[in-house]
Structure formats: structure tokens, C-alpha cells
N, C-alpha and C positions, 0 to 999 in steps of 0.2 A: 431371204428372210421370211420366216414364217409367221403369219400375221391369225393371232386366233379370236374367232367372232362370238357373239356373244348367242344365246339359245335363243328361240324363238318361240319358245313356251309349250313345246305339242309333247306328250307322256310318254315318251321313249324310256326314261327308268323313272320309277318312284322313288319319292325321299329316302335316303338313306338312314338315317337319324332313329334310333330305335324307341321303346318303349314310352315314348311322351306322343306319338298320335301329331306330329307337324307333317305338315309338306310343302317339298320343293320345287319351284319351276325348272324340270331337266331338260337337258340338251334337246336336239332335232335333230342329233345322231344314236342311235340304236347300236348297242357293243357291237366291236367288229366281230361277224361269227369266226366261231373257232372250225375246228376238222370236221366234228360233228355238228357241225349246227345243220345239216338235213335232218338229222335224227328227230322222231316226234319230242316237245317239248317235254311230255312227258318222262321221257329217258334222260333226261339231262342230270348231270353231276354236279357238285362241288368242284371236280378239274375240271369241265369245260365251262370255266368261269375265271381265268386267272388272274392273279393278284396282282399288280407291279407297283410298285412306293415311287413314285419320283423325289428325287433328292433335291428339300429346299432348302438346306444348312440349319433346320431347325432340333432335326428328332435325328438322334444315333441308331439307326436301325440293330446295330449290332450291341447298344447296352439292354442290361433288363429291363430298361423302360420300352425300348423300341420291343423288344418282345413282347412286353405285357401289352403295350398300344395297340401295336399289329396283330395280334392276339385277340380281343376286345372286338376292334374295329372292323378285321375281316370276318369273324366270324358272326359278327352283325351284318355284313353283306351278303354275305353266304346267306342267312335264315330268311332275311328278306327275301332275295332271290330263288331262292327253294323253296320256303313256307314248307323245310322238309327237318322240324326239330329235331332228328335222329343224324345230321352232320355235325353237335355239337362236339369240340375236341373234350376230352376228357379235362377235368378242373375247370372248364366254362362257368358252370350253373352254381359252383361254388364259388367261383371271382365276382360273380356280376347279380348273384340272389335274384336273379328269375326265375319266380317257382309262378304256374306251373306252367312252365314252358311249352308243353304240348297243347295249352289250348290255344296260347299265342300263336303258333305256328303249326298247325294240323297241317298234315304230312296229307292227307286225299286233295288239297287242293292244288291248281296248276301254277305252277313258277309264275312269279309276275318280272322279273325282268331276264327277257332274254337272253341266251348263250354268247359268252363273249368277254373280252379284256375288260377290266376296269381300272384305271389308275388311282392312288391316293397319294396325300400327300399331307404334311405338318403344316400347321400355319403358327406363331403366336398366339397365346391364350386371351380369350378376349378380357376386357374391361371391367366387363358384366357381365353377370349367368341370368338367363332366363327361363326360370322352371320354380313354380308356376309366372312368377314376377322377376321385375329387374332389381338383383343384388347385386354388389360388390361382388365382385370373384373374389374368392380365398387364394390368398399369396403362396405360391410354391416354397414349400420347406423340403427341407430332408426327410416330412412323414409324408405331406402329400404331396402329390404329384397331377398332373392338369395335362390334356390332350385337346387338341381343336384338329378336326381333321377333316380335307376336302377332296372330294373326287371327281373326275371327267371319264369320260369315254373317249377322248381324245384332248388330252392337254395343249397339241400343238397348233389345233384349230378351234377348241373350246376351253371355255373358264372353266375353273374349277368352281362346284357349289359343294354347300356343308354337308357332311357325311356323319359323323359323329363328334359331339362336343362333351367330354365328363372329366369328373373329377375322381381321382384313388389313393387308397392309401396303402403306405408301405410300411411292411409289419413283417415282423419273423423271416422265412426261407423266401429269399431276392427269384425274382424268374429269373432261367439260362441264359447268359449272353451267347453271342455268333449265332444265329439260330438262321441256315440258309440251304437252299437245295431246292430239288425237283418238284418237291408237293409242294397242293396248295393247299393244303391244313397240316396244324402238328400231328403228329402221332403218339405223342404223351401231352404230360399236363403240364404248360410252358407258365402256368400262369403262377408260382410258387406260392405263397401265404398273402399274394397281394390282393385288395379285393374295390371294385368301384363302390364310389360311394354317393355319387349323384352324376345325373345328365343334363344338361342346359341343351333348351330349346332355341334354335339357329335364330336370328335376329336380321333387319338389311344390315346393319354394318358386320356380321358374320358373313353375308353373302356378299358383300363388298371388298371385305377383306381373302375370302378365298378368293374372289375375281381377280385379285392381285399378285396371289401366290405366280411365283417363277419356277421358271424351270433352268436350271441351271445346266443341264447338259443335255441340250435338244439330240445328238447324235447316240444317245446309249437309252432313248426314251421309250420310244414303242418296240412293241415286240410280242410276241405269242405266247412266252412263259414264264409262269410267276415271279415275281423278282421282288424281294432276294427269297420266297420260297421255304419249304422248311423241309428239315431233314430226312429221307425215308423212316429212319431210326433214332435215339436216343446222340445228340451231339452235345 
């Protein structure tokens, strides 16, 4: 039985949660290094960083929601982890109205979290959005759509904490569904006419309730390459 503990509070990744300026207490485990993790920090990629989604019965990885989520979400990891704004996939800076992204993430500075897996995963929308204060969250319709999402460095010995929390709207051309394979970014623009329209700030019961999140198939969990990944090509 694998029993997973909780963090110990020392900088091993920064918060994930983008453009609102929060942070979170991360794990005491540092990503497992990939192939190159000898390599100077400096060299490092977008793949030696890979993506893996744990399945918690909440997000369809394979409808256009799962696309635009995963979408979103990793390439919020990616930027943080690189501070290297030239990995944006194309249709990014038009879904998410981050201008001007280059001074957010200035490409001379050193990666701040390490080479290495990271895991995500869906939780239930919270309650309340917190940005700047606490609202009601807006109800899921068929325009908008709501993501809560939690990540480890190891989900089968650590919690999961908040990753990204926002709200989008859906409008005109739907993102691809099945979107899976060897990379770990698209190579076109997955994001179709959809576009975010706010990020709520992680809250304790955000970080409470990703403590919670499960993992429903501890044997298909870890692993070294992006999953489910995106296509080399147009899919």
C-alpha cells in the first residue's frame, strides 16, 4: 500500500499558479531528473520536463475541454519552469491575453524549477474564486467552462497542491479532441476560439481539497514520458 506524506515546506518547485503573484508551500521532493538532468541548467527544454495527467474521473483528457485545460495549464508550467517565453505553443497569447509576455518571463534568466516529471491532475471546481477577494464562482454552462488543477512531483508519496485555478469561455471554433503522443507541447494551435477569462487565487480549502485528490490507477502512474502528450503533427 502506498501511503503518501505530506510536504515539509523547503523550495523544491515554486507555485505554479500563474499571473496573480501567490505561492505555495511545495514538496521536499525535487522532479525526478530526466536523461539530461547532468546537462547545465542552462540547456534545459520544454521535454526534459514532462507532463503526465493523473486520471481522477473528473477532466476528459480526450474532449476539447481536456485539450484547452492541458493546454492552459502546461504551458503555465512550462513558462514558470523555463522563464523561457519563446516555448509559447502557437494560439497561447491569444487564449490567455497575456501581453506582454516577454517581460513576464525574460528568456536570460535561469530556470527556476528543475528538470524533471511533473504530474497534474483535475479536482472539482471550488466554491469560491479568490482573485482579488472571495466570490461565488460562476456556475458551469455550456459558455463557460471552470478548471481547478493540482500537481506533485510524486503523487504516490506526495499531495497534490494548486497548480492552476481559472475560468473560459467557449465561443466559436471548439479546441481538437484525442490530442496525445510523444511531445510535450502542441505543435499547432490546440487552443481553437476559446479564451480564459479569469484566474482565482489558491485558497486552504484549494489546498485541502487537492490533498485529497486520488489516484485512481496507482500502477499506470509514474513514468518518464509525457502522458497523454501531444502529437508530433496536426491530429
Amino acid at each position: 500500500m502506498n501511503v503518501r506524506r505530506k510536504r515539509n515546506g523547503s523550495a523544491a518547485i515554486a507555485a505554479l499558479l500563474l499571473f496573480v503573484g501567490t505561492a505555495c508551500s511545495p514538496p521536499d521532493e525535487t522532479p525526478t531528473e530526466t536523461s539530461s538532468g547532468s546537462a547545465s541548467q542552462s540547456s534545459y527544454t520544454t521535454e526534459d520536463r514532462p507532463i503526465r495527467w493523473v486520471d481522477s474521473g473528473i477532466l476528459d483528457l480526450n474532449s476539447p475541454d481536456g485539450t484547452f485545460i492541458r493546454a492552459v495549464a502546461e504551458t503555465n508550467y512550462l513558462l514558470l519552469a523555463t522563464h523561457d517565453y519563446r516555448i509559447v505553443p502557437t494560439g497561447y497569447i491569444q487564449a490567455t491575453s497575456i501581453r506582454p509576455i516577454e517581460e513576464i518571463y525574460d528568456n536570460d534568466r535561469k530556470p527556476r524549477i528543475p528538470a524533471g516529471v511533473v504530474y497534474l491532475t483535475a479536482i472539482p471546481f471550488p466554491q469560491s474564486l479568490n482573485n482579488p477577494r472571495k466570490t461565488d464562482s460562476p456556475r458551469a454552462t455550456d459558455e463557460v467552462g471552470r478548471a481547478a488543477i493540482c500537481y506533485s512531483v510524486n503523487p504516490l508519496r506526495y499531495e497534490f497542491e494548486p497548480q492552476s485555478i481559472f475560468i473560459y469561455k467557449r465561443s466559436g471554433h471548439a479546441p481538437p479532441p484525442n490530442q496525445f503522443g510523444p511531445r510535450n507541447q502542441p505543435t499547432v494551435n490546440v487552443f481553437g476560439d476559446w479564451t480564459l477569462q479569469d484566474y482565482g487565487v489558491p485558497t486552504r480549502e484549494d489546498r485541502e481539497a487537492c490533498a485529497k485528490a486520488k489516484v485512481l490507477d496507482p500502477t499506470n502512474t509514474l513514468g518518464s514520458e509525457p502522458n497523454p502528450g501531444w502529437p508530433r503533427a496536426t491530429q
